[in-house]
C-alpha angles and dihedrals in degrees: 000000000000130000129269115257102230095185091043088056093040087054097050087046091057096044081049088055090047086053099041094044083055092045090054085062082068107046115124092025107133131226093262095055088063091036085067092029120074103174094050088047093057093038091060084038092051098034094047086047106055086038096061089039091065088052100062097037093046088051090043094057093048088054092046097052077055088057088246122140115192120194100215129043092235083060096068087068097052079040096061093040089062096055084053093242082138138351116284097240094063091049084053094047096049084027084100094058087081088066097034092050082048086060091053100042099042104027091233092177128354103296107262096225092204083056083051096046091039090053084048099052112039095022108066095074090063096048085056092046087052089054081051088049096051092040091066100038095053087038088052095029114032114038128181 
C-alpha cells in the first residue's frame, strides 16, 4: 500500500472547481443550441469530460493507496463506498458518470446531445457532492 498523495488531491479538486464553475455557464442550454453550435458542443463534451475524469483518477488513487485495484471504471465508486469515503447509495447514483465518460472519451455512438444537456443540467451537483465527499475523508483519514 502507498500513501495518498493529499496535495496531489487537493490539486485535481481545484482543477474540478475551475471546470464546473465554466459548465455552469452552460446550464439550460438545449440540445438544439448545441446541435447549431459546434464550440459550445465540444466545450460540455470537454469540460464533462475532464470533470468526470478527475473523479475517477482522483477515487482510483484513493483506492490504490488502499491497496485496492478495481477492473472497470464504475467500480472505483462502489469501491470507494466500501471504504466508507462516502454512503452506497450515492456511489450507485454517480456510479453512471464512468459510462457515460466512456461515451465521451471513445465515441462509442454518436453523442446523444440531450444525454449531454440532461448530465449538465441535473449532474453537476453530484460531481460537487463527490469534491465534499473526498474533503472530509482525506481531512478525517489522511493527516499531515
Amino acid at each position: 500500500m502507498s500513501v495518498v498523495d493529499i496535495g496531489l488531491i487537493l490539486e485535481k479538486l481545484k482543477e474540478l472547481d475551475r471546470y464546473l464553475k465554466q459548465l455552469e455557464r452552460y446550464k439550460g442550454i438545449t440540445a438544439a443550441e448545441l446541435e447549431i453550435d459546434l464550440d459550445k458542443s465540444w466545450i460540455v463534451e470537454r469540460g464533462l469530460h475532464l470533470s468526470i475524469q478527475i473523479l475517477l483518477d482522483i477515487g482510483n488513487h484513493i483506492l490504490a493507496a488502499e491497496g485496492i485495484t478495481v477492473e472497470r471504471y464504475a467500480d472505483i465508486f462502489m469501491g470507494l463506498a466500501e471504504l466508507q469515503v462516502f454512503p452506497l447509495l450515492f456511489a450507485e447514483k454517480i456510479r453512471g458518470m464512468a459510462g457515460f465518460r466512456n461515451i465521451l472519451v471513445h465515441e462509442y455512438a454518436r453523442i446523444d446531445l440531450n444525454k449531454l444537456v440532461e448530465v449538465l443540467n441535473t449532474s453537476l451537483s453530484d460531481l460537487r457532492e463527490y469534491a465534499r465527499y473526498i474533503m472530509v475523508y482525506i481531512n478525517g483519514n489522511c493527516g499531515e
